[in-house]
N, C-alpha and C positions, 0 to 999 in steps of 0.2 A: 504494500500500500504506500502510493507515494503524495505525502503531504506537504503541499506548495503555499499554507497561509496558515497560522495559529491565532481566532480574536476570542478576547477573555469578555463576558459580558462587564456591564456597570450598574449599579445601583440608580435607578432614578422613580420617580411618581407619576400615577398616571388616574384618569378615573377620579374617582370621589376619594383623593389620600390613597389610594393601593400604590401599596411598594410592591417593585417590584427587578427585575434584571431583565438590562437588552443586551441588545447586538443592533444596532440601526445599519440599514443598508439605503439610506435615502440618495446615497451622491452614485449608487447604479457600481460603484467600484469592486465591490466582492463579494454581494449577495445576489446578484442579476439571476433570475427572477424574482427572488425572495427578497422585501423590504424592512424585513424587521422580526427580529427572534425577540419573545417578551418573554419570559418564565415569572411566575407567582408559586415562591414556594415560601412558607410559615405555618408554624402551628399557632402563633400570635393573631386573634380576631382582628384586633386594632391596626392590624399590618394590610387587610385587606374585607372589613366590614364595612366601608362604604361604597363598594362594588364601582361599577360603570353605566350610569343613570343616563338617561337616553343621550344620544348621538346622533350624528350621520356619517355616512361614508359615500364616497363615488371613487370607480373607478379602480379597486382593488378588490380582490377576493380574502377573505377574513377566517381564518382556522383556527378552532378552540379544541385543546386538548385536554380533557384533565384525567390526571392521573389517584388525586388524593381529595373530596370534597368534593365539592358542587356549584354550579351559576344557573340561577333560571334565565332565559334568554327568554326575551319579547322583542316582535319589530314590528312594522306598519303594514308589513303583508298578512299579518291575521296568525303568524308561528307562536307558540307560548310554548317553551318545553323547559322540561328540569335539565338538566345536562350535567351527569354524575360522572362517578367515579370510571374510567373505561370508555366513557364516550367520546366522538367526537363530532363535532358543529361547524358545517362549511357554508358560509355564502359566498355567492358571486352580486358584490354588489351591481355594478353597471353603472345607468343611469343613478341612482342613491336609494341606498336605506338609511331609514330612523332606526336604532334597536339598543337595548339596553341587555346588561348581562350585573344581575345581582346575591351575593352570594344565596344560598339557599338556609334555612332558618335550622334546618336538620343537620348542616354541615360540622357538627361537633368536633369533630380528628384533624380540624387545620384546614389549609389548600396549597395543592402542588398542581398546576396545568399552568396550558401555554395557548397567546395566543401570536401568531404569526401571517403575516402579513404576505401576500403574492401578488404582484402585479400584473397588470391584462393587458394584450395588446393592444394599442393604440385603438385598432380600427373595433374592436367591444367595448370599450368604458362605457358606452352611453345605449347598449341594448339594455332590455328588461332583468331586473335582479332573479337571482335564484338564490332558494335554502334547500338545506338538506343535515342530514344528521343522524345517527347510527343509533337514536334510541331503541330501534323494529331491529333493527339488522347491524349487532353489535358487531365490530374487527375482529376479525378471523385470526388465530394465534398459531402457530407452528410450532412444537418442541423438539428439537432435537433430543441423540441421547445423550447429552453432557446436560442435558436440562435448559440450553439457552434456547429463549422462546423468541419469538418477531412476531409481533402484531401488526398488519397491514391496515394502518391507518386512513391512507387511499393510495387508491391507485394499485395496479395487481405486480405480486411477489414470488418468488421462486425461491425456499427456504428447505432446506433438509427434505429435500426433493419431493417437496408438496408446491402449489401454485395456491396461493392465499390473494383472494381478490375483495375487495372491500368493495362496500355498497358507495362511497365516495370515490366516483370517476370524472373524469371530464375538466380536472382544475387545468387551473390558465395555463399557460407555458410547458403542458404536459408534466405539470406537477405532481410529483409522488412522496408519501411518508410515511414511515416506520418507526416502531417505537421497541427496538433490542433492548432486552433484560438478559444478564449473564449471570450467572451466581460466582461466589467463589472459586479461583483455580479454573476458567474456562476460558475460549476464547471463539470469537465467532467469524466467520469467513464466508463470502458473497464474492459471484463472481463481477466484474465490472457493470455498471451500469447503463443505457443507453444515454442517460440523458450527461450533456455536459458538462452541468453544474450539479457535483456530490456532495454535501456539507456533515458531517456528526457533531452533534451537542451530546455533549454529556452533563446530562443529566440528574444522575445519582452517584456516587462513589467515584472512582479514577478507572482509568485504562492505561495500557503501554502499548505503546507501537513499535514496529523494528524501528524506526528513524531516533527512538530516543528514549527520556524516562519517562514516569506517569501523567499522564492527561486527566485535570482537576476538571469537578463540577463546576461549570459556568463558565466550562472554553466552545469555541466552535472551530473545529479544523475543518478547510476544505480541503478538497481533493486533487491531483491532478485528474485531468480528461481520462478518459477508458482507466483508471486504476482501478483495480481492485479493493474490495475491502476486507480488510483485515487486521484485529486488531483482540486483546487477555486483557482479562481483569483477575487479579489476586484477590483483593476482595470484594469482586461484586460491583454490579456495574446497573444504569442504565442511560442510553445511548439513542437518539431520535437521528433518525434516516434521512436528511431531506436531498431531492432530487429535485430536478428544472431545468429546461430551456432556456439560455439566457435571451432575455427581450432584444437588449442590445438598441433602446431606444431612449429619448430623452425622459426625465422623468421633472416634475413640476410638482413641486408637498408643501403640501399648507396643512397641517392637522392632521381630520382625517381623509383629506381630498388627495390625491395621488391621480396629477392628468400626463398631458405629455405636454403641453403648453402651459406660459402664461397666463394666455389667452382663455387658456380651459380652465385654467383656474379659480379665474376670476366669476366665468360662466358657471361653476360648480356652485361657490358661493350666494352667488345673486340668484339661484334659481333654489336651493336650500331655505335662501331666506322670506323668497316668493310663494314659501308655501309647495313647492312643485314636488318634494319628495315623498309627501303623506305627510300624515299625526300618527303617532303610537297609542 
Protein backbone atom coordinates (compact mmCIF):
# COMPACT_ATOMS: atom_id res chain seq x y z
CA UNK A 1 0.00 0.00 0.00
CA UNK A 2 1.48 3.20 -1.08
CA UNK A 3 0.65 6.22 0.93
CA UNK A 4 1.30 9.75 -0.96
CA UNK A 5 -0.49 12.36 1.97
CA UNK A 6 -0.93 11.89 5.92
CA UNK A 7 -3.89 14.81 7.26
CA UNK A 8 -4.47 14.72 11.03
CA UNK A 9 -8.13 16.09 11.67
CA UNK A 10 -8.72 19.42 14.20
CA UNK A 11 -10.96 20.24 16.66
CA UNK A 12 -13.53 22.97 15.67
CA UNK A 13 -17.69 23.70 16.26
CA UNK A 14 -20.38 23.22 14.27
CA UNK A 15 -24.32 23.13 14.79
CA UNK A 16 -25.87 24.24 17.91
CA UNK A 17 -22.10 24.05 20.04
CA UNK A 18 -21.22 20.24 18.63
CA UNK A 19 -17.60 19.68 18.87
CA UNK A 20 -16.42 18.16 16.87
CA UNK A 21 -13.03 16.86 14.37
CA UNK A 22 -12.58 17.79 10.55
CA UNK A 23 -10.59 17.40 7.66
CA UNK A 24 -11.87 20.29 5.39
CA UNK A 25 -11.31 19.79 1.70
CA UNK A 26 -12.83 23.14 0.52
CA UNK A 27 -9.62 24.52 -1.66
CA UNK A 28 -10.55 20.81 -4.15
CA UNK A 29 -6.50 20.18 -3.16
CA UNK A 30 -6.61 16.53 -1.48
CA UNK A 31 -10.00 15.43 -0.90
CA UNK A 32 -11.50 15.98 -4.63
CA UNK A 33 -14.48 14.59 -4.55
CA UNK A 34 -14.83 14.57 -0.98
CA UNK A 35 -15.28 18.07 0.86
CA UNK A 36 -15.19 17.55 4.34
CA UNK A 37 -14.60 14.55 6.97
CA UNK A 38 -16.48 15.67 10.35
CA UNK A 39 -16.27 12.97 13.19
CA UNK A 40 -18.57 13.48 16.44
CA UNK A 41 -17.06 11.22 18.97
CA UNK A 42 -17.87 11.90 23.11
CA UNK A 43 -19.50 10.33 25.79
CA UNK A 44 -19.89 14.06 27.16
CA UNK A 45 -23.84 15.33 26.29
CA UNK A 46 -22.66 18.90 26.47
CA UNK A 47 -20.15 18.15 23.75
CA UNK A 48 -22.95 17.50 21.30
CA UNK A 49 -26.78 18.01 22.95
CA UNK A 50 -27.44 20.91 20.88
CA UNK A 51 -27.58 18.90 17.79
CA UNK A 52 -27.98 20.72 14.14
CA UNK A 53 -31.24 22.64 14.10
CA UNK A 54 -32.53 23.39 10.78
CA UNK A 55 -30.24 24.35 7.62
CA UNK A 56 -29.95 24.35 4.04
CA UNK A 57 -27.77 22.96 1.74
CA UNK A 58 -27.33 23.13 -2.20
CA UNK A 59 -25.20 21.48 -4.28
CA UNK A 60 -23.47 18.60 -2.21
CA UNK A 61 -24.44 15.26 -1.22
CA UNK A 62 -24.46 14.97 2.66
CA UNK A 63 -23.51 11.38 4.57
CA UNK A 64 -24.36 10.48 8.03
CA UNK A 65 -22.77 7.66 9.66
CA UNK A 66 -23.13 6.77 13.12
CA UNK A 67 -21.53 4.30 14.78
CA UNK A 68 -22.36 4.83 18.62
CA UNK A 69 -26.00 6.96 19.42
CA UNK A 70 -28.32 8.58 17.41
CA UNK A 71 -29.67 11.84 15.38
CA UNK A 72 -33.38 12.13 14.27
CA UNK A 73 -33.04 13.61 10.88
CA UNK A 74 -36.05 15.95 9.44
CA UNK A 75 -36.04 17.90 6.13
CA UNK A 76 -38.65 19.73 3.93
CA UNK A 77 -39.30 16.72 1.69
CA UNK A 78 -41.62 15.15 4.36
CA UNK A 79 -38.30 12.27 5.76
CA UNK A 80 -38.47 12.16 9.64
CA UNK A 81 -36.26 9.17 10.76
CA UNK A 82 -34.24 8.13 13.89
CA UNK A 83 -30.84 7.34 12.41
CA UNK A 84 -29.01 4.95 15.14
CA UNK A 85 -26.44 3.08 15.91
CA UNK A 86 -25.29 1.15 12.37
CA UNK A 87 -27.14 3.25 10.18
CA UNK A 88 -26.51 5.34 7.54
CA UNK A 89 -28.25 8.76 5.87
CA UNK A 90 -27.58 9.94 2.32
CA UNK A 91 -28.83 12.83 0.60
CA UNK A 92 -28.22 14.38 -2.66
CA UNK A 93 -29.05 17.76 -2.01
CA UNK A 94 -29.21 19.42 -5.60
CA UNK A 95 -31.35 22.32 -6.12
CA UNK A 96 -31.44 22.69 -1.77
CA UNK A 97 -32.76 21.07 1.31
CA UNK A 98 -33.81 22.45 4.73
CA UNK A 99 -33.00 19.50 7.28
CA UNK A 100 -32.05 19.35 10.70
CA UNK A 101 -30.37 16.30 12.59
CA UNK A 102 -30.82 16.36 16.41
CA UNK A 103 -29.54 14.13 18.97
CA UNK A 104 -32.16 11.43 19.93
CA UNK A 105 -33.44 11.62 23.79
CA UNK A 106 -32.75 7.78 24.06
CA UNK A 107 -29.12 8.25 23.16
CA UNK A 108 -27.64 7.57 26.73
CA UNK A 109 -23.89 5.74 25.78
CA UNK A 110 -22.57 9.08 24.11
CA UNK A 111 -22.15 9.78 20.07
CA UNK A 112 -19.45 8.49 17.71
CA UNK A 113 -20.70 9.15 13.73
CA UNK A 114 -19.69 11.12 10.92
CA UNK A 115 -21.00 13.27 8.74
CA UNK A 116 -19.04 13.94 5.26
CA UNK A 117 -19.56 15.91 2.64
CA UNK A 118 -19.24 14.82 -1.42
CA UNK A 119 -19.54 17.12 -4.09
CA UNK A 120 -21.74 16.92 -7.58
CA UNK A 121 -20.90 17.68 -10.74
CA UNK A 122 -21.34 20.92 -11.80
CA UNK A 123 -23.93 20.01 -14.43
CA UNK A 124 -26.46 18.22 -11.12
CA UNK A 125 -26.27 20.89 -8.37
CA UNK A 126 -29.49 22.23 -9.40
CA UNK A 127 -31.64 18.86 -10.29
CA UNK A 128 -34.37 17.78 -7.70
CA UNK A 129 -32.95 16.47 -4.06
CA UNK A 130 -32.96 12.84 -3.20
CA UNK A 131 -32.83 11.00 0.41
CA UNK A 132 -32.24 7.60 1.35
CA UNK A 133 -31.06 5.75 4.22
CA UNK A 134 -30.50 2.07 5.57
CA UNK A 135 -33.04 2.20 8.24
CA UNK A 136 -35.32 -1.02 5.90
CA UNK A 137 -32.19 -2.29 4.58
CA UNK A 138 -29.37 -2.19 7.03
CA UNK A 139 -25.12 -2.42 5.48
CA UNK A 140 -24.23 -5.63 4.67
CA UNK A 141 -21.12 -6.84 6.99
CA UNK A 142 -18.58 -9.55 5.61
CA UNK A 143 -16.38 -11.53 8.27
CA UNK A 144 -13.58 -12.94 7.43
CA UNK A 145 -11.60 -15.75 9.49
CA UNK A 146 -9.33 -13.58 11.56
CA UNK A 147 -12.62 -11.87 12.54
CA UNK A 148 -12.13 -8.47 10.51
CA UNK A 149 -15.43 -7.52 9.26
CA UNK A 150 -16.20 -4.55 6.33
CA UNK A 151 -19.49 -3.10 6.36
CA UNK A 152 -20.47 -1.72 2.85
CA UNK A 153 -21.70 1.48 3.67
CA UNK A 154 -22.56 2.40 -0.15
CA UNK A 155 -21.72 1.42 -2.87
CA UNK A 156 -20.89 -2.44 -3.77
CA UNK A 157 -17.63 -4.42 -2.18
CA UNK A 158 -15.66 -7.52 -2.72
CA UNK A 159 -14.54 -8.79 0.97
CA UNK A 160 -13.35 -12.38 1.95
CA UNK A 161 -14.71 -13.35 -1.26
CA UNK A 162 -18.29 -12.38 -0.72
CA UNK A 163 -19.72 -9.19 -2.93
CA UNK A 164 -21.55 -6.97 -0.03
CA UNK A 165 -23.79 -4.29 -1.92
CA UNK A 166 -25.51 -1.74 0.03
CA UNK A 167 -28.98 -0.29 -0.45
CA UNK A 168 -26.85 3.28 -0.91
CA UNK A 169 -25.97 3.49 -4.72
CA UNK A 170 -25.78 6.15 -7.14
CA UNK A 171 -23.58 8.88 -4.96
CA UNK A 172 -21.93 11.77 -6.88
CA UNK A 173 -18.53 11.10 -8.40
CA UNK A 174 -19.03 7.33 -8.17
CA UNK A 175 -18.77 7.44 -4.49
CA UNK A 176 -18.14 4.47 -2.21
CA UNK A 177 -17.77 3.78 1.79
CA UNK A 178 -16.67 1.38 4.08
CA UNK A 179 -16.43 1.11 7.47
CA UNK A 180 -13.35 -1.93 8.45
CA UNK A 181 -13.27 -3.17 12.04
CA UNK A 182 -10.17 -5.34 12.83
CA UNK A 183 -9.64 -6.72 16.22
CA UNK A 184 -6.53 -7.26 17.93
CA UNK A 185 -3.31 -8.82 16.09
CA UNK A 186 -5.14 -8.78 12.50
CA UNK A 187 -4.71 -7.10 9.56
CA UNK A 188 -6.94 -6.55 6.57
CA UNK A 189 -6.09 -6.57 2.74
CA UNK A 190 -8.25 -5.34 -0.45
CA UNK A 191 -7.37 -5.54 -3.63
CA UNK A 192 -6.84 -1.85 -5.57
CA UNK A 193 -9.77 0.15 -6.16
CA UNK A 194 -11.21 1.45 -9.29
CA UNK A 195 -11.94 4.77 -8.24
CA UNK A 196 -8.83 7.28 -8.17
CA UNK A 197 -9.40 8.86 -5.06
CA UNK A 198 -8.73 6.15 -1.86
CA UNK A 199 -8.69 7.87 1.47
CA UNK A 200 -8.62 5.66 5.20
CA UNK A 201 -9.73 7.58 8.41
CA UNK A 202 -9.01 5.83 11.39
CA UNK A 203 -11.32 5.99 13.36
CA UNK A 204 -10.98 3.96 16.60
CA UNK A 205 -7.50 2.78 17.97
CA UNK A 206 -4.09 2.82 15.60
CA UNK A 207 -2.99 0.99 12.59
CA UNK A 208 0.62 0.23 10.90
CA UNK A 209 1.43 0.38 7.47
CA UNK A 210 4.61 -1.06 5.66
CA UNK A 211 5.78 2.63 4.89
CA UNK A 212 6.19 3.25 8.71
CA UNK A 213 4.89 3.31 12.48
CA UNK A 214 1.33 3.47 13.92
CA UNK A 215 -1.49 5.48 12.34
CA UNK A 216 -3.45 7.43 15.37
CA UNK A 217 -7.28 8.07 15.48
CA UNK A 218 -8.17 11.33 13.68
CA UNK A 219 -5.58 10.84 10.61
CA UNK A 220 -6.63 10.40 7.05
CA UNK A 221 -4.03 8.92 4.72
CA UNK A 222 -4.67 8.98 1.04
CA UNK A 223 -3.76 6.76 -1.26
CA UNK A 224 -1.64 6.47 -4.36
CA UNK A 225 -3.94 5.72 -7.65
CA UNK A 226 -4.51 1.72 -8.29
CA UNK A 227 -2.78 0.97 -4.76
CA UNK A 228 -3.76 -1.50 -2.95
CA UNK A 229 -4.88 -1.71 0.43
CA UNK A 230 -3.32 -2.83 3.11
CA UNK A 231 -2.63 -2.23 6.37
CA UNK A 232 -2.55 -4.42 11.00
CA UNK A 233 -3.66 -3.23 13.95
CA UNK A 234 -2.19 -4.67 17.26
CA UNK A 235 -4.62 -3.42 19.20
CA UNK A 236 -7.64 -3.19 17.35
CA UNK A 237 -8.69 -0.83 14.98
CA UNK A 238 -11.41 0.89 13.12
CA UNK A 239 -10.97 2.27 9.74
CA UNK A 240 -13.66 4.03 7.00
CA UNK A 241 -13.03 3.21 3.32
CA UNK A 242 -13.68 6.31 1.33
CA UNK A 243 -13.51 6.00 -2.40
CA UNK A 244 -14.39 8.82 -5.43
CA UNK A 245 -13.89 10.33 -8.77
CA UNK A 246 -12.14 13.30 -8.47
CA UNK A 247 -14.44 16.24 -9.92
CA UNK A 248 -11.53 18.15 -10.95
CA UNK A 249 -13.78 21.28 -11.07
CA UNK A 250 -13.85 24.74 -9.53
CA UNK A 251 -15.55 24.80 -6.39
CA UNK A 252 -17.23 28.19 -4.64
CA UNK A 253 -18.21 27.40 -0.38
CA UNK A 254 -20.18 29.75 1.49
CA UNK A 255 -21.57 27.54 4.60
CA UNK A 256 -23.55 25.06 3.57
CA UNK A 257 -23.68 26.03 -0.28
CA UNK A 258 -20.89 24.33 -2.28
CA UNK A 259 -21.56 25.79 -6.27
CA UNK A 260 -18.87 25.92 -8.94
CA UNK A 261 -19.26 29.76 -9.29
CA UNK A 262 -19.43 32.84 -7.69
CA UNK A 263 -22.09 33.60 -9.44
CA UNK A 264 -23.99 30.28 -8.15
CA UNK A 265 -23.29 31.20 -5.02
CA UNK A 266 -24.71 34.13 -4.70
CA UNK A 267 -27.82 32.51 -6.70
CA UNK A 268 -27.97 29.77 -3.96
CA UNK A 269 -28.35 32.37 -1.28
CA UNK A 270 -30.83 34.66 -2.70
CA UNK A 271 -33.00 31.93 -3.75
CA UNK A 272 -32.74 30.12 0.18
CA UNK A 273 -33.71 33.33 1.36
CA UNK A 274 -36.72 33.65 -1.21
CA UNK A 275 -38.25 31.00 0.32
CA UNK A 276 -37.59 28.78 -2.96
CA UNK A 277 -36.07 25.62 -0.86
CA UNK A 278 -39.33 24.66 1.28
CA UNK A 279 -40.06 25.16 5.27
CA UNK A 280 -39.22 22.13 7.50
Amino acid sequence: MKVIQQLNSHATQDGDGVNISRIPGFDGKYLDPFLMIDELKSDDHSDFMGGFPAHPHRGIETFTYIIKGGFEHQDQMGNKKAIRAGDVQWMSTGFGVIHSEMPLADAKEGMHGFQIWLNMPSAEKLRAPRYQDTTEAPAPVTRNDQGVELKALAGSWQFASEEQVSSLQDLAANGMLADVTLPAGTEFKHAPLKQTKVMLYIHTGEINTEQGGPVKAGSLLILEPGSDIEFNSQTGAGVLVLAGEPLKQPIAHMGPFVMTTQAELHQAVRDYQQGKFGTL
